[in-house]
Structures are given as structure tokens and as C-alpha cells.
mmCIF file as Biopython writes it, N, C-alpha, C and O atoms, coordinates in Angstrom:
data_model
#
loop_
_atom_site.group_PDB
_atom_site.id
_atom_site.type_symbol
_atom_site.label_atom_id
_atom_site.label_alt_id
_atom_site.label_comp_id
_atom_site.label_asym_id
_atom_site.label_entity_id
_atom_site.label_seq_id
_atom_site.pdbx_PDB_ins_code
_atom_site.Cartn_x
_atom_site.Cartn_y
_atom_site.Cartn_z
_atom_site.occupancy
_atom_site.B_iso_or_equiv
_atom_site.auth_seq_id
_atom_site.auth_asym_id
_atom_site.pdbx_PDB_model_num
ATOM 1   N N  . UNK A ? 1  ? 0.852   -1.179 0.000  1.0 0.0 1  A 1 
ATOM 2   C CA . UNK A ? 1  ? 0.000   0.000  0.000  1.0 0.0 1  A 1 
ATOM 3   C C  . UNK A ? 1  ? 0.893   1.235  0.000  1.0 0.0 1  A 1 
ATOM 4   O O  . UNK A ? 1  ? 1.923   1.275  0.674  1.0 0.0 1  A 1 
ATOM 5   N N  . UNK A ? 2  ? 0.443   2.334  -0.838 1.0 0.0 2  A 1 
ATOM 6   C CA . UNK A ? 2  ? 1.462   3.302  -0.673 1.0 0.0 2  A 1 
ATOM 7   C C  . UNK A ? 2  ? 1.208   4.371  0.483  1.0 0.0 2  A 1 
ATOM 8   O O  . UNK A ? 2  ? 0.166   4.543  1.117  1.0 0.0 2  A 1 
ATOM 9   N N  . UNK A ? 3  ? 1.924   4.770  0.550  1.0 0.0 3  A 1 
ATOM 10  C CA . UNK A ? 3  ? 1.720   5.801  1.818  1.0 0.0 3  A 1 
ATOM 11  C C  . UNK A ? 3  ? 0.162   7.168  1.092  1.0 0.0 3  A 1 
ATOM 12  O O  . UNK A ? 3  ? -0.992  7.168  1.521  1.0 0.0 3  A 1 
ATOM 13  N N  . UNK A ? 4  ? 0.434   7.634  0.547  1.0 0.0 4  A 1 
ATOM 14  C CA . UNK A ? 4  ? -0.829  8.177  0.624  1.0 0.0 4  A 1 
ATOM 15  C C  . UNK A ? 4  ? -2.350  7.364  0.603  1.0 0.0 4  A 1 
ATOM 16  O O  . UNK A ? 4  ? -3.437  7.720  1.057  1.0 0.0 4  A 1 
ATOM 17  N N  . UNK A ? 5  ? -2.042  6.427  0.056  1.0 0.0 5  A 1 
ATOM 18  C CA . UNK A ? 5  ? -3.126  5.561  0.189  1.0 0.0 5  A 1 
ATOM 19  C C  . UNK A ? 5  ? -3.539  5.239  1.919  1.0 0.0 5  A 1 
ATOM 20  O O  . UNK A ? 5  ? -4.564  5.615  2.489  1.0 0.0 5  A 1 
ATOM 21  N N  . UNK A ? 6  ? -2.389  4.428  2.520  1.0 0.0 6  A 1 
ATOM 22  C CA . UNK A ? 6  ? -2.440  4.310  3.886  1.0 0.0 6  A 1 
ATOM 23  C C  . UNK A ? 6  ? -2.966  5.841  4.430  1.0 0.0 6  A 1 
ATOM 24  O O  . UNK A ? 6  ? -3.930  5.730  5.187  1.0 0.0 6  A 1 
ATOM 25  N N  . UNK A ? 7  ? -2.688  6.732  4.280  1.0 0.0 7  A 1 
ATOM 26  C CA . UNK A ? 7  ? -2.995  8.168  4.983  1.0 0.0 7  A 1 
ATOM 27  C C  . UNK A ? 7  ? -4.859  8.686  4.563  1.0 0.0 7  A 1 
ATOM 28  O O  . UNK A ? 7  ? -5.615  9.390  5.233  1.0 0.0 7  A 1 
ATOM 29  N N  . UNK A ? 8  ? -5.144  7.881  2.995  1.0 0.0 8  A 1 
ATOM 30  C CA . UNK A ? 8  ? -6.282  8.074  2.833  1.0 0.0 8  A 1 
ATOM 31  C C  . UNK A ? 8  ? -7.625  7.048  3.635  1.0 0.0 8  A 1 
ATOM 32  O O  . UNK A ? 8  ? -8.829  7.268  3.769  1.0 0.0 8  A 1 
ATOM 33  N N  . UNK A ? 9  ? -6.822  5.978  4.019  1.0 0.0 9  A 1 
ATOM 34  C CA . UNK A ? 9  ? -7.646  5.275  4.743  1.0 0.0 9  A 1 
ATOM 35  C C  . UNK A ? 9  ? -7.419  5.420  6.150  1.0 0.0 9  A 1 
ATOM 36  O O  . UNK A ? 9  ? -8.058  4.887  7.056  1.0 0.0 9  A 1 
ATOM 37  N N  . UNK A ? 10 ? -6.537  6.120  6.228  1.0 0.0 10 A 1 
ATOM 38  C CA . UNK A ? 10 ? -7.121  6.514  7.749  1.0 0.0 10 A 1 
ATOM 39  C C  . UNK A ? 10 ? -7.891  7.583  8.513  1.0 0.0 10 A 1 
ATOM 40  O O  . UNK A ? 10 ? -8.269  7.758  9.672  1.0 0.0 10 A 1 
ATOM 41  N N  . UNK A ? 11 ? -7.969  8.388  7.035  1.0 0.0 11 A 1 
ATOM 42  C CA . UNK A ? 11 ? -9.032  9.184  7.436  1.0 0.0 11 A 1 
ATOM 43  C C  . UNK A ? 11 ? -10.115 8.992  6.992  1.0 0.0 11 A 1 
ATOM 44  O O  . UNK A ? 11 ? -10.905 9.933  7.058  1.0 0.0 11 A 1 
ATOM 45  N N  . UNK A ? 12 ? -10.531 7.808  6.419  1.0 0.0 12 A 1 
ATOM 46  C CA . UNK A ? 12 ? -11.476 7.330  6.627  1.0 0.0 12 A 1 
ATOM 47  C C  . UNK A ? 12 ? -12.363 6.717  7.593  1.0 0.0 12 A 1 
ATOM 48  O O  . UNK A ? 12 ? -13.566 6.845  7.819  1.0 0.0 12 A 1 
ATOM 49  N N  . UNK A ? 13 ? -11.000 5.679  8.344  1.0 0.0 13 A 1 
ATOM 50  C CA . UNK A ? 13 ? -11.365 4.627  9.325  1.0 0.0 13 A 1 
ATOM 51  C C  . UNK A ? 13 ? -11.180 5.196  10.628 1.0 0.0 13 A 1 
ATOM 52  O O  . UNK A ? 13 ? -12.099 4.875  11.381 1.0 0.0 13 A 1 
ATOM 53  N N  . UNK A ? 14 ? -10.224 6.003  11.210 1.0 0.0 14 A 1 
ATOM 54  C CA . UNK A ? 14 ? -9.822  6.935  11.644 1.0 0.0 14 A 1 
ATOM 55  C C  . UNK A ? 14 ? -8.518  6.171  12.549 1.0 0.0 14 A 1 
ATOM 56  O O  . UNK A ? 14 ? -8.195  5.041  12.181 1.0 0.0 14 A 1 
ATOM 57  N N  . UNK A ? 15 ? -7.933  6.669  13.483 1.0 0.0 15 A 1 
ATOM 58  C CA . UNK A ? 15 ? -6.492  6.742  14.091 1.0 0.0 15 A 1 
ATOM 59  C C  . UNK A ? 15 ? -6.594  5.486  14.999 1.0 0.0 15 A 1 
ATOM 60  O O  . UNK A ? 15 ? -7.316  5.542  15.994 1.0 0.0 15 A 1 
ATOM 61  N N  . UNK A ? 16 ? -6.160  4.777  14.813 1.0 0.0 16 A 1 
ATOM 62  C CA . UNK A ? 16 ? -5.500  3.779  16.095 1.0 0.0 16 A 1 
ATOM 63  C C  . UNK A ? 16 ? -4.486  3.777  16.166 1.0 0.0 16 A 1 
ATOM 64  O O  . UNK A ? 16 ? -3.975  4.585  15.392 1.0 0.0 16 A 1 
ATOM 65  N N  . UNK A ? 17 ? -3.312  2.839  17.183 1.0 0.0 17 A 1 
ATOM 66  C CA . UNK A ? 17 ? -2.239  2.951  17.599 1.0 0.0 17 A 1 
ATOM 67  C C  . UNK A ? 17 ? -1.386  2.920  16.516 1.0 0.0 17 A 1 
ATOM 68  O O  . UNK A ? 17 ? -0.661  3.842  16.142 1.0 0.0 17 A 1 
ATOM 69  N N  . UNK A ? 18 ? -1.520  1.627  15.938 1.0 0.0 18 A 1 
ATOM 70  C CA . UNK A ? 18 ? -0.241  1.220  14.418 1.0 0.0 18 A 1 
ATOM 71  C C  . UNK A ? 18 ? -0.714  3.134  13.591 1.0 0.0 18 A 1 
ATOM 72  O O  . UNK A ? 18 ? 0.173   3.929  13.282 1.0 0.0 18 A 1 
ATOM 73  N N  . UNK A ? 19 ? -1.784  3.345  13.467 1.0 0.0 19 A 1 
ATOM 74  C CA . UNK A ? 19 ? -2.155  4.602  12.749 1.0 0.0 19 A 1 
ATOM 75  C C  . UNK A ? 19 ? -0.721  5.914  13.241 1.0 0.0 19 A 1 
ATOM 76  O O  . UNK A ? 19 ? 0.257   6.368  12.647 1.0 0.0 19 A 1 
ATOM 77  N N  . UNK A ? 20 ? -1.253  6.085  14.445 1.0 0.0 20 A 1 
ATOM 78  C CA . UNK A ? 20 ? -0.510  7.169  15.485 1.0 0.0 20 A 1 
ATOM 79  C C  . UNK A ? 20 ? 1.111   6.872  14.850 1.0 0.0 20 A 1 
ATOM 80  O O  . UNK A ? 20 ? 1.819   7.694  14.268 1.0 0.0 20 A 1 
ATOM 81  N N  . UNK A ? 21 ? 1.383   5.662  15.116 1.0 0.0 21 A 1 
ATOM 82  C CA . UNK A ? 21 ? 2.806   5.172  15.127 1.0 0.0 21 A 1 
ATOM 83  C C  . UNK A ? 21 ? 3.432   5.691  13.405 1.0 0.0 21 A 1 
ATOM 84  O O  . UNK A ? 21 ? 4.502   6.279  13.246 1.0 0.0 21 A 1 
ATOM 85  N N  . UNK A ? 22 ? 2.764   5.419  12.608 1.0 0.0 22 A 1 
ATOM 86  C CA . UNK A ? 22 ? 2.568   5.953  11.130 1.0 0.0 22 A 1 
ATOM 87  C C  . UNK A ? 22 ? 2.823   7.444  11.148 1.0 0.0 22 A 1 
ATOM 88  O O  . UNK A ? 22 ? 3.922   7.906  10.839 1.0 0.0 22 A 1 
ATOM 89  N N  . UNK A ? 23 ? 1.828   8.167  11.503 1.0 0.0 23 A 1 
ATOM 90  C CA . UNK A ? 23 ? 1.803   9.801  11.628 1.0 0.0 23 A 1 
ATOM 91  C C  . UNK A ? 23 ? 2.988   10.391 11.980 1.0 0.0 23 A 1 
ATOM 92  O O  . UNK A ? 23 ? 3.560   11.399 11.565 1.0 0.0 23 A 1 
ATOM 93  N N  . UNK A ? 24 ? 3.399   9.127  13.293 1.0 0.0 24 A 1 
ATOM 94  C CA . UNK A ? 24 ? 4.725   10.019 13.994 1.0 0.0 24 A 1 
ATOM 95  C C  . UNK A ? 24 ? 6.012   10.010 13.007 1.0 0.0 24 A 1 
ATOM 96  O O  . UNK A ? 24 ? 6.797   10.953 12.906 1.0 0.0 24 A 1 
ATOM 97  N N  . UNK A ? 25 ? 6.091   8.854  12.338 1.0 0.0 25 A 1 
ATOM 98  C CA . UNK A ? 25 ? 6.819   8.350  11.366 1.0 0.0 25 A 1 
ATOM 99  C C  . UNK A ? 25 ? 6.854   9.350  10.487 1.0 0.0 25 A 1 
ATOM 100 O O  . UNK A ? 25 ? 7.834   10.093 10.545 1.0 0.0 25 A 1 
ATOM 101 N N  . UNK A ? 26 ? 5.869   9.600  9.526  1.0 0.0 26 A 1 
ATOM 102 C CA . UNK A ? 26 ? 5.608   10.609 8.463  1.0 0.0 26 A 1 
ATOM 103 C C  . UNK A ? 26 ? 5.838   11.948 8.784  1.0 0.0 26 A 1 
ATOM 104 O O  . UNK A ? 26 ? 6.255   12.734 7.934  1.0 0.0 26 A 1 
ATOM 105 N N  . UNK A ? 27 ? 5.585   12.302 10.019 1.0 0.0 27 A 1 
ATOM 106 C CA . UNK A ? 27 ? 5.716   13.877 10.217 1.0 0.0 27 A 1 
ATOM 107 C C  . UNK A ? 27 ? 7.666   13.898 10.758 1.0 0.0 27 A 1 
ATOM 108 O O  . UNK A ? 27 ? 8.369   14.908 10.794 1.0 0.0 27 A 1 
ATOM 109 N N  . UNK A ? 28 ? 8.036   12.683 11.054 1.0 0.0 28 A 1 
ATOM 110 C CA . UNK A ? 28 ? 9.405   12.982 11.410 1.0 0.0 28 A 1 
ATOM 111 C C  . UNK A ? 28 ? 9.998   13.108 10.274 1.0 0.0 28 A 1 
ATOM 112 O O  . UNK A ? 28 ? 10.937  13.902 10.225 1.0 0.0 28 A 1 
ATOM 113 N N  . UNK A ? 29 ? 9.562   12.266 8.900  1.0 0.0 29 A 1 
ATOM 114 C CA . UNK A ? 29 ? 10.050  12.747 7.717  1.0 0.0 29 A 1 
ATOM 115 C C  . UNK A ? 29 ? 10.374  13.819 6.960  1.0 0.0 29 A 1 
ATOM 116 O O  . UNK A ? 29 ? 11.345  14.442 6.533  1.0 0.0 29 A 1 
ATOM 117 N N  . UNK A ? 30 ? 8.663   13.788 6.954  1.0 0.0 30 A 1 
ATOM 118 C CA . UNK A ? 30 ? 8.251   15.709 6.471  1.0 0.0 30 A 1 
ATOM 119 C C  . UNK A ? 30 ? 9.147   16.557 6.970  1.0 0.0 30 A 1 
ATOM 120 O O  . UNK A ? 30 ? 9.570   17.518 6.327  1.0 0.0 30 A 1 
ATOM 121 N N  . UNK A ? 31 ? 9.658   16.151 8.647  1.0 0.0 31 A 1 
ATOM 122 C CA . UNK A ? 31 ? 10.278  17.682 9.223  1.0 0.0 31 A 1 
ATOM 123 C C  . UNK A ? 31 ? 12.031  17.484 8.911  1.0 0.0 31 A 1 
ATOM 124 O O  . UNK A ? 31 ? 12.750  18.401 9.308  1.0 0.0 31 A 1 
ATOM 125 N N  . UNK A ? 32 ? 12.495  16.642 8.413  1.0 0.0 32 A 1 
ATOM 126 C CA . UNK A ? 32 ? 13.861  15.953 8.173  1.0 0.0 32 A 1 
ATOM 127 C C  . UNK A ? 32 ? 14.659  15.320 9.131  1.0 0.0 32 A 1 
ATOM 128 O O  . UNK A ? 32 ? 15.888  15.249 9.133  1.0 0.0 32 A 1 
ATOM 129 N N  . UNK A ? 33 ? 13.757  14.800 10.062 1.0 0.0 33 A 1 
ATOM 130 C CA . UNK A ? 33 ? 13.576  14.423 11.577 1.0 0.0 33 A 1 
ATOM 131 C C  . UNK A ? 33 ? 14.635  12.988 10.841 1.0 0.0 33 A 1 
ATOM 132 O O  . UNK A ? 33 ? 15.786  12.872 11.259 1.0 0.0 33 A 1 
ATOM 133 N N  . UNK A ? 34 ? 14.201  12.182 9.965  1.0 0.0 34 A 1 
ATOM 134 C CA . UNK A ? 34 ? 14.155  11.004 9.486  1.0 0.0 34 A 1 
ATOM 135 C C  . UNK A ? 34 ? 14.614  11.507 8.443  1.0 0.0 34 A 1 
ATOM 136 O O  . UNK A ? 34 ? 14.216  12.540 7.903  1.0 0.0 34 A 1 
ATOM 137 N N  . UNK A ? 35 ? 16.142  10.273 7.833  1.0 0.0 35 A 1 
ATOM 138 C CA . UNK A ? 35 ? 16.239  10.230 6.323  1.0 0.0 35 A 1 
ATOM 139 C C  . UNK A ? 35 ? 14.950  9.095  5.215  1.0 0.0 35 A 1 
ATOM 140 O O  . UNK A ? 35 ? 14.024  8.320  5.451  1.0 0.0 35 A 1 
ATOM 141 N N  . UNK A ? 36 ? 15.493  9.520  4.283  1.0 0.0 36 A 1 
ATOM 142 C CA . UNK A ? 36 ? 15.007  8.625  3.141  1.0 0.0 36 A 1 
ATOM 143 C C  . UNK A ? 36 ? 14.939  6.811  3.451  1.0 0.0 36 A 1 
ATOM 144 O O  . UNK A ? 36 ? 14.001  6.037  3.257  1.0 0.0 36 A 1 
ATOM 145 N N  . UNK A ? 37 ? 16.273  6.557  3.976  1.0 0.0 37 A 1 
ATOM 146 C CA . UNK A ? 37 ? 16.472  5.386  4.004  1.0 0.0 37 A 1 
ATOM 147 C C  . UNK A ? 37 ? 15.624  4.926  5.083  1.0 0.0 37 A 1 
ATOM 148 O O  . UNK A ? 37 ? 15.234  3.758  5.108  1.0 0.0 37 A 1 
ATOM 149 N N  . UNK A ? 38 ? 15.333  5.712  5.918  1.0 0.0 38 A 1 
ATOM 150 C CA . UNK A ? 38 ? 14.950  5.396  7.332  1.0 0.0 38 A 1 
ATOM 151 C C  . UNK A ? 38 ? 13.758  4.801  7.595  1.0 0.0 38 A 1 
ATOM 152 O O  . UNK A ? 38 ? 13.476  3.759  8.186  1.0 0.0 38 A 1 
ATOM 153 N N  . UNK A ? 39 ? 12.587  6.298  6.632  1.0 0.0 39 A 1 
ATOM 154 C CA . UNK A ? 39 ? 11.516  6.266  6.154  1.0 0.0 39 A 1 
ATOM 155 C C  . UNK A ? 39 ? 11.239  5.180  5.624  1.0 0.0 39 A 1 
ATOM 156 O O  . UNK A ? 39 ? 10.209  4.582  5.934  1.0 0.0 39 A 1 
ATOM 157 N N  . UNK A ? 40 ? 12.211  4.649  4.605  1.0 0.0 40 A 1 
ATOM 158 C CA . UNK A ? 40 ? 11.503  3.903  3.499  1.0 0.0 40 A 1 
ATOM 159 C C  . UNK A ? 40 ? 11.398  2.060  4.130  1.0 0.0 40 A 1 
ATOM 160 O O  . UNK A ? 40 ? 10.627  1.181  3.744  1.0 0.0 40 A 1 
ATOM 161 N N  . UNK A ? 41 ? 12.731  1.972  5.434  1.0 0.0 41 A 1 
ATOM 162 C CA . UNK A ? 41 ? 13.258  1.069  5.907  1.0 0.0 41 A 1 
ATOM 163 C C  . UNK A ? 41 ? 11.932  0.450  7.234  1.0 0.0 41 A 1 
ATOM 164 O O  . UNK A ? 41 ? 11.693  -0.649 7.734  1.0 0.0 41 A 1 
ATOM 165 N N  . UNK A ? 42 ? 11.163  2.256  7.433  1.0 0.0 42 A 1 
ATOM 166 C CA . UNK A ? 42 ? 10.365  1.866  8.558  1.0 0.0 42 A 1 
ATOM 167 C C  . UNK A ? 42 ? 8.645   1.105  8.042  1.0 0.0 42 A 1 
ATOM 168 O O  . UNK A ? 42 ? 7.885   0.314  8.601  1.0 0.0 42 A 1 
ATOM 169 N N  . UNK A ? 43 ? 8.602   1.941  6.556  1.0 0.0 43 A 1 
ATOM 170 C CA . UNK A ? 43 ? 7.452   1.433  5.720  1.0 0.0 43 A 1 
ATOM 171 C C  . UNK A ? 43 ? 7.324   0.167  5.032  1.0 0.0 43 A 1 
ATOM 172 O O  . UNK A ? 43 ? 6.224   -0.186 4.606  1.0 0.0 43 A 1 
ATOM 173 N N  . UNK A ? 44 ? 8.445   -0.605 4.879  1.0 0.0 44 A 1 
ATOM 174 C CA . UNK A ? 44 ? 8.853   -1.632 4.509  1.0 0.0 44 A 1 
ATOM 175 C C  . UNK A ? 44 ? 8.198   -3.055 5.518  1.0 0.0 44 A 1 
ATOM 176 O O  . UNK A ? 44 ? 7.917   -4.237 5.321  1.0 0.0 44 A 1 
ATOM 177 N N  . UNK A ? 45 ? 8.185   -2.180 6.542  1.0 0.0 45 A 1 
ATOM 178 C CA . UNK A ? 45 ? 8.814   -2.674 7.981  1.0 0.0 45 A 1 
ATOM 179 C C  . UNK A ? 45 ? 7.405   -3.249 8.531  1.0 0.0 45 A 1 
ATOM 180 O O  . UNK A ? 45 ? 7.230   -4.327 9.098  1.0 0.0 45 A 1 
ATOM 181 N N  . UNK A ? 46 ? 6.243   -2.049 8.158  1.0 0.0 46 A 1 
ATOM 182 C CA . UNK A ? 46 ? 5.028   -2.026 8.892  1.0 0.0 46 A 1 
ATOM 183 C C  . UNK A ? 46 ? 3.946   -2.207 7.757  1.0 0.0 46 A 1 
ATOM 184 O O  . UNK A ? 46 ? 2.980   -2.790 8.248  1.0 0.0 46 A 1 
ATOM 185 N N  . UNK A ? 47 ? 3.808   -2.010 6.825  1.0 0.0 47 A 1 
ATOM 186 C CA . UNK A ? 47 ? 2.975   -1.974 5.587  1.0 0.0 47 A 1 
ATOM 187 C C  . UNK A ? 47 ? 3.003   -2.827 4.651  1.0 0.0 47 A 1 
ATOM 188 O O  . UNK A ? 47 ? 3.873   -2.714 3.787  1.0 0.0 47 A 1 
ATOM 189 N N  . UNK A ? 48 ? 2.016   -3.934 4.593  1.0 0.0 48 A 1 
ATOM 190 C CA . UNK A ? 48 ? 1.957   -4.690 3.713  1.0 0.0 48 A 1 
ATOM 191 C C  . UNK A ? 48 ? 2.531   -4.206 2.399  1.0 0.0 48 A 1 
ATOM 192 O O  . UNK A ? 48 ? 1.673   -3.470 1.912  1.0 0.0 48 A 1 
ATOM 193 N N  . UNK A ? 49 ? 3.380   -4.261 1.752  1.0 0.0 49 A 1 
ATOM 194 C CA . UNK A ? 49 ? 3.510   -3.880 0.174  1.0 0.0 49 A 1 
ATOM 195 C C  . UNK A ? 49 ? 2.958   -4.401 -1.135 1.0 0.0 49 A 1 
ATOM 196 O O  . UNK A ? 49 ? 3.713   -5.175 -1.723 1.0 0.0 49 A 1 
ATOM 197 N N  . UNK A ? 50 ? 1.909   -4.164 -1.660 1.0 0.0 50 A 1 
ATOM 198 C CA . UNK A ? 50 ? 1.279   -4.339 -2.787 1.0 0.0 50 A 1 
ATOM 199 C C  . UNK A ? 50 ? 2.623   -4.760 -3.743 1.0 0.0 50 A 1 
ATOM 200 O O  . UNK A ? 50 ? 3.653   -4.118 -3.540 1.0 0.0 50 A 1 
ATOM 201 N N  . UNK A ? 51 ? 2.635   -5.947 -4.900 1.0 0.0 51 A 1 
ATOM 202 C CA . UNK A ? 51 ? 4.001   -6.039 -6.011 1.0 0.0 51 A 1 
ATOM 203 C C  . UNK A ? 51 ? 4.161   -4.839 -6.726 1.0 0.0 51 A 1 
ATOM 204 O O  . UNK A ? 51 ? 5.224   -4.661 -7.320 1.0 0.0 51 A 1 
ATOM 205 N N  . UNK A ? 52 ? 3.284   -3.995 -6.764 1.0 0.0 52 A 1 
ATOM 206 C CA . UNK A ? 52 ? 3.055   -2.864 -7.571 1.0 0.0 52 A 1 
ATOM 207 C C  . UNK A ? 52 ? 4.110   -1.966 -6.840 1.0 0.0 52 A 1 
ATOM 208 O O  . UNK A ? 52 ? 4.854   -1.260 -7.521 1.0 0.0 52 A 1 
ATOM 209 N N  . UNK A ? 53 ? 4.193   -1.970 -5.532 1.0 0.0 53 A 1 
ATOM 210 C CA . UNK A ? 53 ? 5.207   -0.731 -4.906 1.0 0.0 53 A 1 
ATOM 211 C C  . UNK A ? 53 ? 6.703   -1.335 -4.796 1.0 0.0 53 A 1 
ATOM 212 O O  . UNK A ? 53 ? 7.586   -0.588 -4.373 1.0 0.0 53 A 1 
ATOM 213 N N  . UNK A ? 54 ? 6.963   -2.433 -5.101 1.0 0.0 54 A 1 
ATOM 214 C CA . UNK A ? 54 ? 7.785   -3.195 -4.820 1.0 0.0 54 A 1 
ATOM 215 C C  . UNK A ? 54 ? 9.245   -2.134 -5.177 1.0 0.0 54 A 1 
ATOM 216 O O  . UNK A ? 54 ? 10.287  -2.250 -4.531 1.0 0.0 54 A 1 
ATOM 217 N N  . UNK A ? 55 ? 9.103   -1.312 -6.097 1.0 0.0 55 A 1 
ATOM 218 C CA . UNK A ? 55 ? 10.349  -0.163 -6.387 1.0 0.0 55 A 1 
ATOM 219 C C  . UNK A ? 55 ? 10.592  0.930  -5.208 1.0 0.0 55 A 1 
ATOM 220 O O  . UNK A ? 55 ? 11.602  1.630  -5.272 1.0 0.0 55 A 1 
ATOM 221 N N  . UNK A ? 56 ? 9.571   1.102  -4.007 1.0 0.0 56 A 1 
ATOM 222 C CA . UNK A ? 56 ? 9.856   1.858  -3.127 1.0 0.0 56 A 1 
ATOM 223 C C  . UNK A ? 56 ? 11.030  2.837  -2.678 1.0 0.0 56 A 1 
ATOM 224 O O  . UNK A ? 56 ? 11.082  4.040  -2.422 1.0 0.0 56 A 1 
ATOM 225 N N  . UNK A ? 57 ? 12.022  1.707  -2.695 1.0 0.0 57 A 1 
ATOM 226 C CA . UNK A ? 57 ? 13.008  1.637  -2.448 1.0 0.0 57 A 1 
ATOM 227 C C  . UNK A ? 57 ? 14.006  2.761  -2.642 1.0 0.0 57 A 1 
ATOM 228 O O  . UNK A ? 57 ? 14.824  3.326  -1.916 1.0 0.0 57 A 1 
ATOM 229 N N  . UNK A ? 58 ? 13.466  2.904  -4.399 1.0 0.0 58 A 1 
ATOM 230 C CA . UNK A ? 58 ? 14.023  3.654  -5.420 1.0 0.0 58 A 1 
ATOM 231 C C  . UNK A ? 58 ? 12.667  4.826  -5.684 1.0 0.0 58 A 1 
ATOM 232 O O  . UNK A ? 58 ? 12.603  5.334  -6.804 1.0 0.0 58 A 1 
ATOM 233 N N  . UNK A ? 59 ? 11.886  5.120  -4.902 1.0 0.0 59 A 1 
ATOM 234 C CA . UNK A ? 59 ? 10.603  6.031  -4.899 1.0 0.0 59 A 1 
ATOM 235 C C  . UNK A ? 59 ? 11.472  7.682  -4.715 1.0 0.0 59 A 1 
ATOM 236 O O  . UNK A ? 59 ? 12.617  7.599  -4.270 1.0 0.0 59 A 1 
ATOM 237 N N  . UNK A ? 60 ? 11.165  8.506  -4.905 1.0 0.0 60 A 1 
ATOM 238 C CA . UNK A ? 60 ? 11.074  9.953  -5.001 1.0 0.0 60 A 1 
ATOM 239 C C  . UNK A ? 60 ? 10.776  10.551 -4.099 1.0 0.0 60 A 1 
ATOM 240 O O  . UNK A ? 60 ? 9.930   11.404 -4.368 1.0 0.0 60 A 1 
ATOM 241 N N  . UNK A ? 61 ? 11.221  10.501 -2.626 1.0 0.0 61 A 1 
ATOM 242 C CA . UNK A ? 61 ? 10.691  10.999 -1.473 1.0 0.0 61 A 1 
ATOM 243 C C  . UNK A ? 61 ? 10.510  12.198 -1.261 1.0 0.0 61 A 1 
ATOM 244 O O  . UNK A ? 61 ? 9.477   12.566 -0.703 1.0 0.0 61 A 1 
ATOM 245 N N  . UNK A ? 62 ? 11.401  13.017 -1.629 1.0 0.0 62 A 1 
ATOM 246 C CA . UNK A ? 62 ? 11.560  14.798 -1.956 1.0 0.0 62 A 1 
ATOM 247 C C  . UNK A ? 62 ? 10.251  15.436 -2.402 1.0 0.0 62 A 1 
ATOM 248 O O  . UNK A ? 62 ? 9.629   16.410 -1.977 1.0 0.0 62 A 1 
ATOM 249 N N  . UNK A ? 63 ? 9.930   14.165 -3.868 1.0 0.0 63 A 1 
ATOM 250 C CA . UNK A ? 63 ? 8.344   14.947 -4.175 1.0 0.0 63 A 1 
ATOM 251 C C  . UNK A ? 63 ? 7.411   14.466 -3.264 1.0 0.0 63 A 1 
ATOM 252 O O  . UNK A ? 63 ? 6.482   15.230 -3.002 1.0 0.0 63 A 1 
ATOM 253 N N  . UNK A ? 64 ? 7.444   13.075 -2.566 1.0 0.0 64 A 1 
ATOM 254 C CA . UNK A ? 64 ? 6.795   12.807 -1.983 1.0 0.0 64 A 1 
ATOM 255 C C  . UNK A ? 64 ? 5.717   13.387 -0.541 1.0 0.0 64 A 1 
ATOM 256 O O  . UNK A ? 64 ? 4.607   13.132 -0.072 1.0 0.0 64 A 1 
ATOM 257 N N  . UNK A ? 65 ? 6.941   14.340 -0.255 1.0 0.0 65 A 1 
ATOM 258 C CA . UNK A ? 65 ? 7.243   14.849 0.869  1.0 0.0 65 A 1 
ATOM 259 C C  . UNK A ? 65 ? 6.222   16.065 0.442  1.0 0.0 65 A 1 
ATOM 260 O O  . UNK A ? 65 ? 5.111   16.140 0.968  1.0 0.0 65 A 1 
ATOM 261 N N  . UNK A ? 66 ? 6.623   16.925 -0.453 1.0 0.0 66 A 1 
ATOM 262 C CA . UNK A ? 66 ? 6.343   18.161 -0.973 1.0 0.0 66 A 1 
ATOM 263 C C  . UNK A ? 66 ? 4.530   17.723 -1.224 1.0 0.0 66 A 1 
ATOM 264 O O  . UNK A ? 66 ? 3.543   18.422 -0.991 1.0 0.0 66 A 1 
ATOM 265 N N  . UNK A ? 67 ? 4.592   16.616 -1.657 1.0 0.0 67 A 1 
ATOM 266 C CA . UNK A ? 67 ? 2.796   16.436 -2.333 1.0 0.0 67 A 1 
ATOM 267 C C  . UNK A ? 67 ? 2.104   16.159 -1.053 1.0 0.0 67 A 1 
ATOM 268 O O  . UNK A ? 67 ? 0.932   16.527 -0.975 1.0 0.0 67 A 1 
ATOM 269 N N  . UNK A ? 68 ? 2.763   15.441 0.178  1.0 0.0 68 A 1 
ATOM 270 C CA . UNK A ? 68 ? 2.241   15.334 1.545  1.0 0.0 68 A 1 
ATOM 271 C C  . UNK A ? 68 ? 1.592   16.537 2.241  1.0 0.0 68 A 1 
ATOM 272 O O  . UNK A ? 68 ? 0.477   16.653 2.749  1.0 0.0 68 A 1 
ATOM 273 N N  . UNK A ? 69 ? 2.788   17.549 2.097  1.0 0.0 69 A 1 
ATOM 274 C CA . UNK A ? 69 ? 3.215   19.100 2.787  1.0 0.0 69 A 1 
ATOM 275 C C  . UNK A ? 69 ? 2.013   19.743 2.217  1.0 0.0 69 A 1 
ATOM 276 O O  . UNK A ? 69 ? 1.306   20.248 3.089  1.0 0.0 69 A 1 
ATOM 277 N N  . UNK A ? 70 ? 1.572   19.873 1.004  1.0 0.0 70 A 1 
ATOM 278 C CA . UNK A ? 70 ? 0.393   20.460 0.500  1.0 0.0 70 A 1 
ATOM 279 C C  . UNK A ? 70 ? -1.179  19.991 1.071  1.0 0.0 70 A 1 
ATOM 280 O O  . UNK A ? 70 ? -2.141  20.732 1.271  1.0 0.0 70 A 1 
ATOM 281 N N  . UNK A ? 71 ? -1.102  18.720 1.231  1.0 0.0 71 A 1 
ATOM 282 C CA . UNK A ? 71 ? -2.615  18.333 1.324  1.0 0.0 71 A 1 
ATOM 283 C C  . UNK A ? 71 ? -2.878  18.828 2.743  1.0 0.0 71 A 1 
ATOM 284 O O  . UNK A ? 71 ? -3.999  18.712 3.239  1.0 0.0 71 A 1 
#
């Protein structure tokens, strides 16, 4: 699942703990709290990965970050 996806279903379903634990994750990113590798090492870690995301790895976090920062 990709991370905005995960972020869209949780505001759907709304916040539980693994949720919270996510947020804290993402906003340590956003703030450069967390590198790239870290991020990508912790999403790996906790998030089922669809074969489709399987390039993660090699994902664009910079824009990622920036398209997060807006919504």
C-alpha cells in the first residue's frame, strides 16, 4: 500500500495505535527528523507492500514529501 493511500484510509477509518505510530513516522520525515532510508526502511517494515510498490526503495521521497506538505 502506498503511503498516501495508507494516509487516505485513515481518514477514513480513523487513528489507532499502528495509525498514530505511522503519523509520527511521516511527520518525522516531512520535518527531516528522518532520512530517506529510514523512512523507506520503517514502511517496509510495517505496511503490507502491494508487487506494484515493490520499487519503493528507489521512490522519489523529496516529491513525496512536498505532495504530503500540500494536502
Amino acid at each position: 500500500m502506498s503511503v498516501v493511500a495508507r494516509l487516505k484510509r485513515m481518514e477514513k477509518e480513523g487513528v489507532d495505535e499502528e495509525a498514530e505510530i505511522i503519523l509520527d513516522m511521516v511527520e518525522e520525515f516531512l520535518t527531516g527528523e528522518n532520512s530517506v532510508a529510514e523512512f523507506t526502511a520503517f514502511w517496509l517494515s510495517v505496511v503490507e507492500v502491494h508487487p506494484r510498490f515493490k520499487f519503493l526503495g528507489q521512490a522519489n521521497y523529496r516529491a513525496l514529501a512536498e505532495r504530503l506538505q500540500r494536502r
